[in-house]
N, C-alpha and C positions, 0 to 999 in steps of 0.2 A: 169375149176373150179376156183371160185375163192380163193384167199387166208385169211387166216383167219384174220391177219389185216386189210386187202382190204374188207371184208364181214364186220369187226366190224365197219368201216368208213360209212358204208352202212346201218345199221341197223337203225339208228335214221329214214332217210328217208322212210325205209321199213315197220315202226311201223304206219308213220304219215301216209301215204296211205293207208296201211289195216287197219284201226279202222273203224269201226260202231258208228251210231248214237245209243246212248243211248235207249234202249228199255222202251215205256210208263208206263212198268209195274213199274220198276226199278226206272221211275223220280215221280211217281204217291208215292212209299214206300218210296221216299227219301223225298217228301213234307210232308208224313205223320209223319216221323222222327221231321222234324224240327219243326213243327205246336205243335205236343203231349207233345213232350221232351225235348222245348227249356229249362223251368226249371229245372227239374228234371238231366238232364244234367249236367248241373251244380253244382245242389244238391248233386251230387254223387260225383264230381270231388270235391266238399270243404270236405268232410266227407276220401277223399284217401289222398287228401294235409297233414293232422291232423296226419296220420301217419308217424312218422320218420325213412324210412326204408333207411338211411343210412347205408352201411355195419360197421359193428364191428368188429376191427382186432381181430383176433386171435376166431370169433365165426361162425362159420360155415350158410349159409342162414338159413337152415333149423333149427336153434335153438337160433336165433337170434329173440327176445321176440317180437321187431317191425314186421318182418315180420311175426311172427305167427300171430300176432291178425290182419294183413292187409290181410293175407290171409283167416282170417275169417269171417273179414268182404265182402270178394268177397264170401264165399259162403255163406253166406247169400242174398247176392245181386244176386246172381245165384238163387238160392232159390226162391225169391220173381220174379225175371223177368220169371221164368218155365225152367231153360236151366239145362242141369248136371252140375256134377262138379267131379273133380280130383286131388289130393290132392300131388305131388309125391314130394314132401321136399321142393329141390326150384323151379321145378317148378308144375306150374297150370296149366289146360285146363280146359276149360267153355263152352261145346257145345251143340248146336243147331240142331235136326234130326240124322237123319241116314242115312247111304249107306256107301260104300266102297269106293267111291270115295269123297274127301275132300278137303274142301280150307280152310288154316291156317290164322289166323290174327297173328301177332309176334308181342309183346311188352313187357316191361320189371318194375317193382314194384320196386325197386330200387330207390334211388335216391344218385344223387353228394353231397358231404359234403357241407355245407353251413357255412358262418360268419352271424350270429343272428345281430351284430350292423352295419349292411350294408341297414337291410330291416325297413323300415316304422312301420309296425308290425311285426309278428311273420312270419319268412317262413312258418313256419308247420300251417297256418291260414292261408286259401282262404281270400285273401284283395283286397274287391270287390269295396272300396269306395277311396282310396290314389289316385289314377288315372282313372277317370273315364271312362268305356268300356272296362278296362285292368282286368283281372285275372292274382293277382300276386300271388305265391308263389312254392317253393321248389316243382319241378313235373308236373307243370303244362303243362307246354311243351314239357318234358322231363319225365316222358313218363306216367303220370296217365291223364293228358288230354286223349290224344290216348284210355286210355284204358275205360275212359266213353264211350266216343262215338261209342268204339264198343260194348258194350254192348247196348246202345240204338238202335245202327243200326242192329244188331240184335233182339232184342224187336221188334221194329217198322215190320220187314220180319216176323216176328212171328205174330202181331197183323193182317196183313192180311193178312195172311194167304198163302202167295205166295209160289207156286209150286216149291218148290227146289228139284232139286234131287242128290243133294250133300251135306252133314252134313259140318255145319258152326263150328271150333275150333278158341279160342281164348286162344291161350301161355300169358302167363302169368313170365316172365322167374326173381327171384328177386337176383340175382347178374350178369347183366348184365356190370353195370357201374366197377367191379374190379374181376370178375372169372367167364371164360366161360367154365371151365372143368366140372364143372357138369351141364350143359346142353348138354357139346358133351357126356358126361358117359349117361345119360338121353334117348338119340337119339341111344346108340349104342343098347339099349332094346327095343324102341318102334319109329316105324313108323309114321314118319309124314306124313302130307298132301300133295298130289303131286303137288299142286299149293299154294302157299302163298305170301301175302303182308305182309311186316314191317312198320310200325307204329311210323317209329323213326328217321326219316330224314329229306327230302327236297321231292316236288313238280316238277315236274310232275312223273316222274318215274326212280326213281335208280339202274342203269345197272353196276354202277362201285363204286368201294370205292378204296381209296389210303389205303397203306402199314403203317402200327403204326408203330412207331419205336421210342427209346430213348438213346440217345448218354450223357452219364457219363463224367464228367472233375471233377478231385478231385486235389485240390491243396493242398498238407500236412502243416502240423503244422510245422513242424522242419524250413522252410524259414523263419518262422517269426523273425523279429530282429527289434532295434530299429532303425531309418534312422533318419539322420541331418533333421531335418525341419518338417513338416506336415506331418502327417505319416494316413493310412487308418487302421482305429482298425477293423473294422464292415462293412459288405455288406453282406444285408441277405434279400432275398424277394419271394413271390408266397403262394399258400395256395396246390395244388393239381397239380397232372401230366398232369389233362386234363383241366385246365383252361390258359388261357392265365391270368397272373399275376396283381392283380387289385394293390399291395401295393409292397414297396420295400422301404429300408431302410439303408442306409450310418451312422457310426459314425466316426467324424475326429480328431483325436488328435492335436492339435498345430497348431487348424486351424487363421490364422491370420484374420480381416476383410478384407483387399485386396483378398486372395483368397474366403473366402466367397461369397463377390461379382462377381468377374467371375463368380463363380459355377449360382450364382442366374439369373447371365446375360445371359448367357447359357440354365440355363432351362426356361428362360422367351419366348425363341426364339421354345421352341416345342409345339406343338399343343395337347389339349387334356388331358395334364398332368394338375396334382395341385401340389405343394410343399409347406411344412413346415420348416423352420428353426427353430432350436431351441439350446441354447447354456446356456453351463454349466460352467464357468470359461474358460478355450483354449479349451476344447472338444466341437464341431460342431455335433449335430444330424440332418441329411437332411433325410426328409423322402416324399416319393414320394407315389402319387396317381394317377392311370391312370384307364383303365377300361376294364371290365373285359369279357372273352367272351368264346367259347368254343376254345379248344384248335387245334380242326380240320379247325376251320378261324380265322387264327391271324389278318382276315382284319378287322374283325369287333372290334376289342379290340385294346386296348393301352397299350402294354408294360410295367410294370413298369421298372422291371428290364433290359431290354435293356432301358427304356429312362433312369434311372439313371446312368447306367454306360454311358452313353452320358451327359449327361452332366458334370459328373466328369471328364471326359476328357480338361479341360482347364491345366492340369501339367503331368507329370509324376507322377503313383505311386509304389512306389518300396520299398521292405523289409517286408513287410505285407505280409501273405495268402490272405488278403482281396484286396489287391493293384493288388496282379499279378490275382488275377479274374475280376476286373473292367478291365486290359488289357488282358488279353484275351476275353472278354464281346466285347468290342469294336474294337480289331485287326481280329476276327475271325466271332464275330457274327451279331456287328452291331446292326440296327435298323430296317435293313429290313428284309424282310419275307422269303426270297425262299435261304438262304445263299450262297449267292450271294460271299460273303466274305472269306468263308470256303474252300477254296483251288477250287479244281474242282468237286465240291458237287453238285453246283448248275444244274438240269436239268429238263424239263418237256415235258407231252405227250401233243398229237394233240386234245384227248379226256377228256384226266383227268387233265390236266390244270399241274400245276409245284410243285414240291417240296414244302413244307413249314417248315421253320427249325424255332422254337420259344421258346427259354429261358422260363422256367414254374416253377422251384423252385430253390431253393439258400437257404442251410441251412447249420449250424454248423454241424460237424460231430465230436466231440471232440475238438480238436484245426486245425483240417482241413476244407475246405469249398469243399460243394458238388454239384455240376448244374446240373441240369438236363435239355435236349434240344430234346421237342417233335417235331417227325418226323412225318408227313403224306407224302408219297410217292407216285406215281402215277407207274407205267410199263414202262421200258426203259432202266432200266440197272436192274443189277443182284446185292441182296442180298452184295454178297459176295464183289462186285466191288464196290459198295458205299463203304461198311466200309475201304475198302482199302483204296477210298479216305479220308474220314474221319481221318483215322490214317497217313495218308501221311501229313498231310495241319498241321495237330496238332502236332504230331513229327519236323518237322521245328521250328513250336512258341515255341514250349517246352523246346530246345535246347538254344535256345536266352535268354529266358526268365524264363524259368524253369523248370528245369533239373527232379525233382523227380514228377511232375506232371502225370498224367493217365487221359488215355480213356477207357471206356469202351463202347461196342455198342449194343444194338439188335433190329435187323432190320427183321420185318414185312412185310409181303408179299401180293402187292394190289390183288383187288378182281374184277375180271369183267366177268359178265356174256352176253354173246352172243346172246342166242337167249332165250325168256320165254313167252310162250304162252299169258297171261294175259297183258304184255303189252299197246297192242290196244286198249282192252276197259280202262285201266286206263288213255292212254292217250286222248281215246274221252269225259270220264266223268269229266276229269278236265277241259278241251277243252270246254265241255259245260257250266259248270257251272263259269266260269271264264272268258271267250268270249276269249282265248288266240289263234293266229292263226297259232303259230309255236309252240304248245307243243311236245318235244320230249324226249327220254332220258337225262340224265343228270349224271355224275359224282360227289363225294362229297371227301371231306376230312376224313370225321367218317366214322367209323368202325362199324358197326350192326351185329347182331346174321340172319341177312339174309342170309352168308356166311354157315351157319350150314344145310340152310333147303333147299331142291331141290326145284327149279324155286321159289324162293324169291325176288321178288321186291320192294325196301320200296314205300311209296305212303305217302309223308307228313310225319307229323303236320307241317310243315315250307313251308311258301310261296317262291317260286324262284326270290334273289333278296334284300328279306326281311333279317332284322336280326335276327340270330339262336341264343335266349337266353339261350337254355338250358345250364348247367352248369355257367353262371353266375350268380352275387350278385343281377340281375333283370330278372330274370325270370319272364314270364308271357305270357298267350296268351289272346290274345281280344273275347270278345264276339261275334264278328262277325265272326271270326276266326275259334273258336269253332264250333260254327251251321254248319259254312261252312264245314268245313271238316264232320260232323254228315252227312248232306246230301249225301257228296261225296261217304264216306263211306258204307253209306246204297246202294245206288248205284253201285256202284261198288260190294258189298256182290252178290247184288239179282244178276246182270249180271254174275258174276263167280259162282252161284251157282245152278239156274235154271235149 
């Protein structure tokens, strides 16, 4: 028998041989999808954009005013398409037939906080004209795209009428993006679907998700003192825990022109960054712009605050809380991505690709400075053994450099699923509709509520390859994009549900 990492090495190619060609019925309801509902699609997804269901600290989903009225606008749109509906605080279900036997869609009404002077128009405004063939704003790919299209690709199995003999659910889940305890409180009362797709990923089909994690460095107030010469007042940058950092921002005291210019020679030399100088009498404001992206791919984004603290690196900075964080920024964390720098931190799987360790916020805490360093993990070492290293690598710097400084860590445990029935067909309907000749599983850095539901595989909105806007300042999915997955979707519904 084999072994179970010898079986998981195994499975990608186990999936690509048993798939099935797409049944006529299935590509016939999927054309019917795109032809009916290419507008209307759309129409739904600008009218769920408008809603700003940003979480609200301190207000629970279920009484949180956006999400009420976004959940009433789904049932009405439940309503009007003929499907039920279910109302349980946060979350929804919207389904299609009957039977005991069930396949779940999973997506989440939610959306990531947003900066309003980042976008062309309004985020919470479907901005169908700034970029032409793009849909941009706040959700769109993240996750009320997903949730038009399955409601149309259910419509569409509804309009003709195809033989299911399994009832169609669509979760609905509206704090996905900052608390999953009340959808596992949710789950521990009612039964979900024995087979389900998520709606909130990457293409072709999601067998694996890395470990969330976030690693704390707090440098106190009391170091700060005055120092002979140039001294760092300010290092503050990032908007959220799960964006890679689009802004970051340095104030220098007694900045002379000669180090000015280093500083400016220095960031001339990085890629991808913008800078500002701007000077008040000897106090220097350097403030940086890089861009912005989800925090589960720091490849696709540009740092701000790791590129700043890189480019202030032309001196020493010392006697400031702000100084001994640019040197720890750049001694421990650098500019690359898998922390590489970070003592013996750095590792990755055969499957799930390597560690990503990326600087996300940097904020005053009083007269202390707080960073936070989002972790996506892959399987290969234990929980427990990271943070050891973690605290081993940091303990060292601390001692050199600063004595009353802290870690704090918590470390996230990835998610990989082995064997789920539905695989096959999702890899032969994307196979078809995409002419791709090697679709197979795949691994991501995010975290999905597929984890909660038995045999969950996400399936999309994101192409493999492409860039995952969700959570950044440019969110959007393409028109073409959209349809595409409408089809898929339908497709894949009627095949798992027939």
């Amino acid at each position: 028998m084999l072994k179970k990492a010898a079986l998981a090495s195994l499975l990608p190619l186990f999936f690509q041989a048993a798939a099935a060609a797409p049944s006529p019925i299935a590509l016939a309801t999927a054309e019917h999808a795109r032809t009916a509902y290419h507008g209307k699609v759309i129409d739904t997804l600008e009218k769920m954009v408008a809603f700003n269901t940003v979480v609200q600290e301190g207000v629970p989903c279920e009484r949180n005013a956006q999400h009420i009225a976004f959940k009433a606008f789904l049932r009405e749109e439940a309503a009007r398409l003929g499907f039920d509906f279910d109302d349980a605080g946060c979350v929804v279900v919207i389904g299609l037939g009957k039977g005991s036997e069930r396949v779940g869609i999973v997506t989440h009404g939610d959306v990531q906080p947003v900066d309003p002077s980042k976008w062309k128009q309004s985020p919470f405004t479907l901005d169908r004209t700034s970029e032409p063939g793009l849909l941009l704003g706040r959700g769109t790919e993240d996750d009320k795209g997903p949730i038009a299209t399955a409601l149309y690709a259910m419509k569409a199995i509804s309009d003709r009428k195809v033989p299911v003999s399994k009832r169609i659910e669509l979760y609905v889940y509206m704090a996905e993006e900052s608390d999953w305890g009340p959808l596992e409180t949710y789950l521990k009362t009612h039964t979900p679907p024995q087979v389900n797709i998520t709606l909130d990923a990457e293409y072709p089909a999601v067998t694996a998700e890395k470990g969330w994690g976030l690693v704390t460095v707090t440098m106190p107030a009391e170091m700060a003192r005055a120092p002979a010469g140039p001294s760092l007042a300010s290092f503050t940058g990032g908007f959220f825990n799960s964006q890679i950092p689009e802004d970051a921002r340095a104030v220098i005291d007694g900045a002379t022109p000669a180090l000015e210019q280093r500083i400016r020679d220095r960031a001339a030399s990085q890629k991808g960054m913008r800078y500002t100088f701007a000077r008040s009498g000897k106090q220097l404001t350097v403030t940086a712009e890089g861009v912005s992206a989800h925090s589960s791919k720091p490849e696709d984004g540009v740092n701000a605050i790791a590129m700043l603290a890189d480019a202030l690196a032309v001196q020493p900075w010392q006697g400031t809380t702000a100084g001994a964080m640019v040197t720890f920024v750049n001694d421990l964390v650098g500019t690359g991505l898998y922390g590489e720098k970070f003592g013996n931190v750095a590792y990755r799987d055969a499957f799930m690709g390597p560690m990503t360790v990326a600087p996300v916020m940097l904020k005053a805490d009083g007269g202390a400075l707080q960073l936070n360093l989002n972790l996506r993990r892959p399987r290969g070492k234990t929980g427990a053994e990271l943070e050891r290293e973690f605290h081993a690598a940091f303990d060292g710097w601390k001692a050199a450099h600063a004595p009353k400084a802290s870690l704090k860590a918590q470390i996230g445990e990835p998610w990989v699923l082995e064997d789920a029935p539905q695989v096959p067909v999702l890899l032969d309907i994307f196979a078809h509709y995409t002419g791709a000749r090697d679709a197979r599983p795949v691994a991501i850095g995010g975290g999905t509520n597929s984890r909660l539901f038995p045999n969950a595989v996400s399936f999309g909105p994101g192409m493999p390859g492409a860039v995952y806007t969700g959570h950044s300042e440019h969110e959007f999915i393409s028109e073409k994009q959209l349809l595409l997955n409408l089809q898929m979707y339908t497709a894949v519904l009627v095949e798992l549900a027939k």
